[in-house]
N, C-alpha and C positions, 0 to 999 in steps of 0.2 A: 653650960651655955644655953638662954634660950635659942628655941627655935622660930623661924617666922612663919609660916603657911602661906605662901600663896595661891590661891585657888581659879587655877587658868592661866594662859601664857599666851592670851591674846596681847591688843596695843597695851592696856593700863596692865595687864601683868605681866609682860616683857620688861616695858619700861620699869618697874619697882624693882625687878629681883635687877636689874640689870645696874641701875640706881643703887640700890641696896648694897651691890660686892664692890662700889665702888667707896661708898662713905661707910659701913661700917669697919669697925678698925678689928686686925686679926685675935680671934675668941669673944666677941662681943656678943653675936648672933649668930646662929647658922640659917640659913635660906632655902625654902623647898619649895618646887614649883610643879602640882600636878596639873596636868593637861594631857587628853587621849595623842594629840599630832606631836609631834618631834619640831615643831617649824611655828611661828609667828606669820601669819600672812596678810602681807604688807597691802589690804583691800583696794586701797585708790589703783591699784596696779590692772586690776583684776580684767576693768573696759578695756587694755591695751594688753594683756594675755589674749583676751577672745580674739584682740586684731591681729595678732604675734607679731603687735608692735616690743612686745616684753617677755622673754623667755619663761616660761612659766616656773621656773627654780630662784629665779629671779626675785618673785614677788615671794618666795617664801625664806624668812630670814631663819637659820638653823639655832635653835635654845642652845644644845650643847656647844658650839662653835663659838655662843657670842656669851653665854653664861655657863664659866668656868669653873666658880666658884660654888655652885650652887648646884644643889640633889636636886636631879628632874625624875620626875614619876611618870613613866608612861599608864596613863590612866587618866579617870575623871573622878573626883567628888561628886557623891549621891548623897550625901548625910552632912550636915553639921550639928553637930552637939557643943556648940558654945560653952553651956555651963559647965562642962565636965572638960572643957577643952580637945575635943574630938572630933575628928572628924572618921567615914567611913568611905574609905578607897575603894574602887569597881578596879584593878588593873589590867589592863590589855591581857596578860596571861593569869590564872589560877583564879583561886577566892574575895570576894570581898575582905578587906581587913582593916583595921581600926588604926590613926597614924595619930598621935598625940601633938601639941603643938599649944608654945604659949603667946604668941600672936595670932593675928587671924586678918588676912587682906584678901577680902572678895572681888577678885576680878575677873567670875568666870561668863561674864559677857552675856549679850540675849541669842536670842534664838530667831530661825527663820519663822513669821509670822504665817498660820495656816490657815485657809479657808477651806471648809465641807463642798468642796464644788463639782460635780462628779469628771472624773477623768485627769483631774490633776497629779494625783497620786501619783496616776500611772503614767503621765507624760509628759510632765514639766521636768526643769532643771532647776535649782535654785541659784544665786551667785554670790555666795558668800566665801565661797572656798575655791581654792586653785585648782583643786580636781574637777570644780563646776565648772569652770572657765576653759580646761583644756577640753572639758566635754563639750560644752556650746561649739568652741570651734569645729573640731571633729567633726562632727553632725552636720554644722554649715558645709566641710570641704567635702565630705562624704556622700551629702544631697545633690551636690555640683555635679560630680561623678556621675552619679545614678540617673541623674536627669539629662546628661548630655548623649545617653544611650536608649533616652525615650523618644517614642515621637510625640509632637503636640499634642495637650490635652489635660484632665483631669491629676492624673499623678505626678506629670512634670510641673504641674501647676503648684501642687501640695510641697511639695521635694523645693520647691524653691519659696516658699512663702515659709518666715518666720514671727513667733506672736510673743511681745513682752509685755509681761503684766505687769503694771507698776508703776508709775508716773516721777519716783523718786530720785534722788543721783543717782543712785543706784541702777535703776531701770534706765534712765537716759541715757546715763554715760555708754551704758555695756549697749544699748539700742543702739545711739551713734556710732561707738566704735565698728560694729560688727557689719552695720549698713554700709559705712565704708568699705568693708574687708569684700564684703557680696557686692557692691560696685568694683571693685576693682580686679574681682575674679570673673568677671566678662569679660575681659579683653583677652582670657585664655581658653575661654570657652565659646570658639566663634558659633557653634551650635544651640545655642540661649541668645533670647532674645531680651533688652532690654524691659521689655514691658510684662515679661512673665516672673519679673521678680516681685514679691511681693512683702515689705513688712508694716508690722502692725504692731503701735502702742496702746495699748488701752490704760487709760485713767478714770476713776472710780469720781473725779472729782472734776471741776470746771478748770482747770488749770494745771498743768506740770511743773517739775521743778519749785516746790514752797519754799526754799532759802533764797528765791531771788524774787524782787516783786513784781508785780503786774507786765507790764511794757516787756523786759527782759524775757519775763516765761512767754508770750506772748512771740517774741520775736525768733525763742527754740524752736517754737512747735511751727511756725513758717517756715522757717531752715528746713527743717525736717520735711517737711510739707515738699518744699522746692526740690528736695533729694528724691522723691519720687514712695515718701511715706506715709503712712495711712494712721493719722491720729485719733483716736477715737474717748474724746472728752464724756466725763459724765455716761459713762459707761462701764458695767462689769460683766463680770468672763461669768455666764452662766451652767456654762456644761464646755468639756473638753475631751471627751469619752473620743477614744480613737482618735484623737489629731483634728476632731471636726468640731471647731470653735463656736460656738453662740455665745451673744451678747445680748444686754440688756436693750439696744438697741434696735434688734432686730437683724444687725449684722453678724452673718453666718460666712463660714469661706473654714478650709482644710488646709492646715499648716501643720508642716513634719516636723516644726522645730518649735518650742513652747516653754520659753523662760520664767519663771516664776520671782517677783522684786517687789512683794506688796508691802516689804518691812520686815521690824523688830515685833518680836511677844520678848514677855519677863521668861528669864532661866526658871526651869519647871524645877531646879533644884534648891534657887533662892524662894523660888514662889511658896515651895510648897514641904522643902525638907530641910529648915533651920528651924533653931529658935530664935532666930535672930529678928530684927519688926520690920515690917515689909507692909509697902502703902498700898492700894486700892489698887494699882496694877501688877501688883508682885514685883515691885521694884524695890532695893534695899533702902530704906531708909537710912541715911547717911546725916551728919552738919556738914555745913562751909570747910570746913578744917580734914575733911573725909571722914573721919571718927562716923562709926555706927553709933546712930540712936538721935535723941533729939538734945536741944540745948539745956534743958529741964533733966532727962533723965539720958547719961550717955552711956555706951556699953563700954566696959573697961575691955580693953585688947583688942577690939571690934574695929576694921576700918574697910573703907570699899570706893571702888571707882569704875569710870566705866560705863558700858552700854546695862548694866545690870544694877546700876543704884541711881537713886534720883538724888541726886550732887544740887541743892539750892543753886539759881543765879542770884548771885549777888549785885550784877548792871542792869539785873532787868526794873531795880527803885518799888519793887513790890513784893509780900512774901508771897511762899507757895508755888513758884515761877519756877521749873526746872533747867539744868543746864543741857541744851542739844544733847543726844546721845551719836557723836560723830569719832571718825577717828583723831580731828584738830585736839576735839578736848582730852579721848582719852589717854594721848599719850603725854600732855600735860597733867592730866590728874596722876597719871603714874607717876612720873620726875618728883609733881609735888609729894604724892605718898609716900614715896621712900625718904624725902627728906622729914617726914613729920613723924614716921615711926623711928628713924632716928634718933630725931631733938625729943621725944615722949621716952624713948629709951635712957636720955642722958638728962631727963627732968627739965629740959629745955620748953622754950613756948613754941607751939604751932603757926600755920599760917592758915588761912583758910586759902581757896583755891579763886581767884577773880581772874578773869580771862575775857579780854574783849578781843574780839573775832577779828581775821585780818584780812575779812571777806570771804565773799565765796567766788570757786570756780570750778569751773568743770568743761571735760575735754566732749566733742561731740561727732568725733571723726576724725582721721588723718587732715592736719592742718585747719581743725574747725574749734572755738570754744566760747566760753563765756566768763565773763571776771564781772563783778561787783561789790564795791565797797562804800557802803548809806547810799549817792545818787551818782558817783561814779562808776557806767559802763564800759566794759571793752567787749568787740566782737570779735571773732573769726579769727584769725591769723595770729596777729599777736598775744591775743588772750589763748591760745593753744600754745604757744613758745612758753606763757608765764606757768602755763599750767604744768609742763612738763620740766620748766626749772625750779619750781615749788619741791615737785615729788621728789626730784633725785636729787635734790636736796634734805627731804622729809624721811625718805628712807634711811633706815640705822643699819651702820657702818659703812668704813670707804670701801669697804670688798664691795657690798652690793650697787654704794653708787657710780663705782667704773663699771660693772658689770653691767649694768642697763645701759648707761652711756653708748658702750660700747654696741651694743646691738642696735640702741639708733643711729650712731654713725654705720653701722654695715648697714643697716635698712634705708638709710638715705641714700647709699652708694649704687645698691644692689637691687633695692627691692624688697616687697614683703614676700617671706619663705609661703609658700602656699602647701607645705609636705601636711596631708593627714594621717594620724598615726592611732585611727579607732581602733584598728586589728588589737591593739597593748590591752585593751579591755577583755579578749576571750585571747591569750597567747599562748594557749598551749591547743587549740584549736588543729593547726597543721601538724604538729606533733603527734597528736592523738589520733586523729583519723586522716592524715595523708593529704586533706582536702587544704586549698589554698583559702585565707579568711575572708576574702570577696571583699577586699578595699581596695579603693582605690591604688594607683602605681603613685609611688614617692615623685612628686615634681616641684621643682619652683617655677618663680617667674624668670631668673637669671637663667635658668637653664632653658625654658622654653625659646626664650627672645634669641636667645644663641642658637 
């Protein structure tokens, strides 16, 4: 029986193996999926974790639960050795070790994008993962606390000003969301005042939001503006040392809370540990069809999708034109890969991957968003309905789309849960030395109003 490799169990390599145990027929192939997390996380979810508008178990879909069929490796690939068909396993427990395999589907996805900036290191979050997102919350509900036991001044100031670097969905979405969450947590903190909340976008470039044009980004950064936030175009985060922000601008201000959203880099594993060909950015060279290599020389067994291959557009009507690295695409490029290692297993013809876009949108708070499609806009209200009927829809299987549902209908009825639960971070804490973890006391907003 060959075997398949899949390399990550993000979007594009959930989808294939998940693909895969569906059309392969019993003893065809067998399917291995190494990835360090046990879970697929579901990213678009991640702005509405930070709001706990979304359970944060929610956005993560379980490999073993939903790929049944298929060997999961807890671990990560550090090595590919193509030619000799190899790769070399780092596993959560023991040694490095060598896994043989006679296909090969690289979808171990990019990496958070990092800038030398001093103090980032040490006090940014990033948000690409669910553990980032329960932290950002945490941190916001924890500052509320701490600062409703100060009096006016300097630290209550800090305690309640947060800074996201990054202009991208990414950075907006999770900026809107969480702006929301911090407006709406004054109405239980009558000791904070409106005007000593403070957030802050910085954008490196003259405009936010690049997948939507002119007028539109133009019209977020108003929104935002109107909600009482501080955009800062054409601008970069100079130093962050201690929580105390400089800009390239000359705007300086102390924020306890420091999201970091500047992007993708290439996998330092595709960039720098195959032999497989890899273009000017360390992104995998891929065809139309996914197959690793070029249309002149292609790598037999070789295929990739993904935030970590540069996948040709084929509607862009020009070569050398890459396809978005988004989650839209990559869990279509998955669907398609599993079907083309497939038909290549049974001597069948491929398809190449064409995909035209069915817009963009994105959520920008509790009941706020934006939809466009060529010169059709939507704002606000309705375009926040489509947005969250997209996702729990876009999310895979019906276990997780009643499961989100369901916590918007309790949060519509009830409220947003405002319980901080940072103590989970140090939990042995009271255990160990008797002392209590200095978080705040578990509350919602249903229970205070009552």
């Amino acid at each position: 029986m060959r075997t398949i490799l899949v390399v990550g169990g993000g979007y594009a390599g959930f989808y294939t193996a998940w693909k895969l145990e569906k059309k392969l027929r019993p003893g065809e192939a067998r399917v291995v999926v190494v990835d360090p997390r046990p879970y697929m996380t579901y990213q678009p979810f991640l702005p509405e974790v930070l709001a706990g508008s979304v359970e944060a178990r929610h956005a993560a879909v379980s490999l073993r639960r939903h790929l049944r069929h298929t060997k999961l490796i807890s671990g990560r690939v550090v090595k590919v050795d193509h030619a000799h068909r190899t790769a070399t396993v780092r596993p959560a427990e023991g040694p490095d070790f060598p896994l043989g395999y006679d296909i090969l589907a690289v979808t171990a996805g990019a990496v958070t994008r990092k800038l030398a900036v001093p103090g980032v290191a040490e006090q940014a979050i990033g948000m690409k993962h669910v553990e980032e997102a329960v932290a950002i919350r945490d941190r916001l509900l924890t500052a509320f606390d701490r600062a409703a036991t100060l009096e006016p001044g300097p630290q209550r100031r800090k305690l309640l000003t947060a800074t996201f670097v990054g202009g991208g969905f990414s950075g907006v979405e999770g900026f809107g969301e969480l702006l929301s969450l911090a407006t709406s947590l004054l109405r239980s903190y009558p000791e904070l005042d409106r005007n000593e909340l403070q957030f802050h976008l910085v954008e490196a470039r003259d405009r936010i939001l690049p997948e939507v044009t002119d007028r539109p980004g133009e019209w977020v950064v108003r929104s935002l503006q109107k909600r009482g936030a501080h955009v800062h175009l054409n601008a970069q985060l100079l130093a962050a040392t201690d929580g105390h922000v400089v800009l390239s601008t000359g705007d300086e201000f102390d924020s306890e809370l420091i999201v970091w959203t500047v992007g993708n880099a290439a996998n330092p594993m595709v960039r720098s540990h195959t032999d497989l060909p890899i273009d000017g950015r360390g992104m995998l060279v891929v065809r139309a069809d996914l197959r690793v290599g070029t249309e002149s020389e292609p790598v037999p067994d070789a295929w990739g999708a993904g935030d970590d291959a540069a996948v040709p557009d084929l509607t862009a009507g020009r070569p050398g034109v890459a396809i978005v690295p988004n989650a839209q695409n990559a869990v279509r490029q998955g669907k398609l890969l599993a079907k083309n290692i497939v038909a290549d297993l049974r001597g069948r013809k491929v398809r190449p991957y064409l995909h035209h876009s069915f817009g963009t949108i994105a959520t920008l708070g509790l009941g706020r968003g934006i939809f466009q499609y060529h010169g059709i806009v939507i704002k606000g209200f309705l375009a926040w309905v489509m947005h969250r009927g997209y996702h729990v829809l876009a999310v895979p299987s019906w276990e997780r789309k009643i499961r989100v549902f369901a916590v918007w209908l309790t949060a519509a009825v009830s409220g947003r849960d405002i319980v901080s639960l940072a103590s989970v971070q140090d939990p042995r804490r009271a255990f160990v030395t008797g002392e209590e973890p200095g978080e705040p006391a578990v509350r919602s907003e249903h229970a205070q109003s009552a």
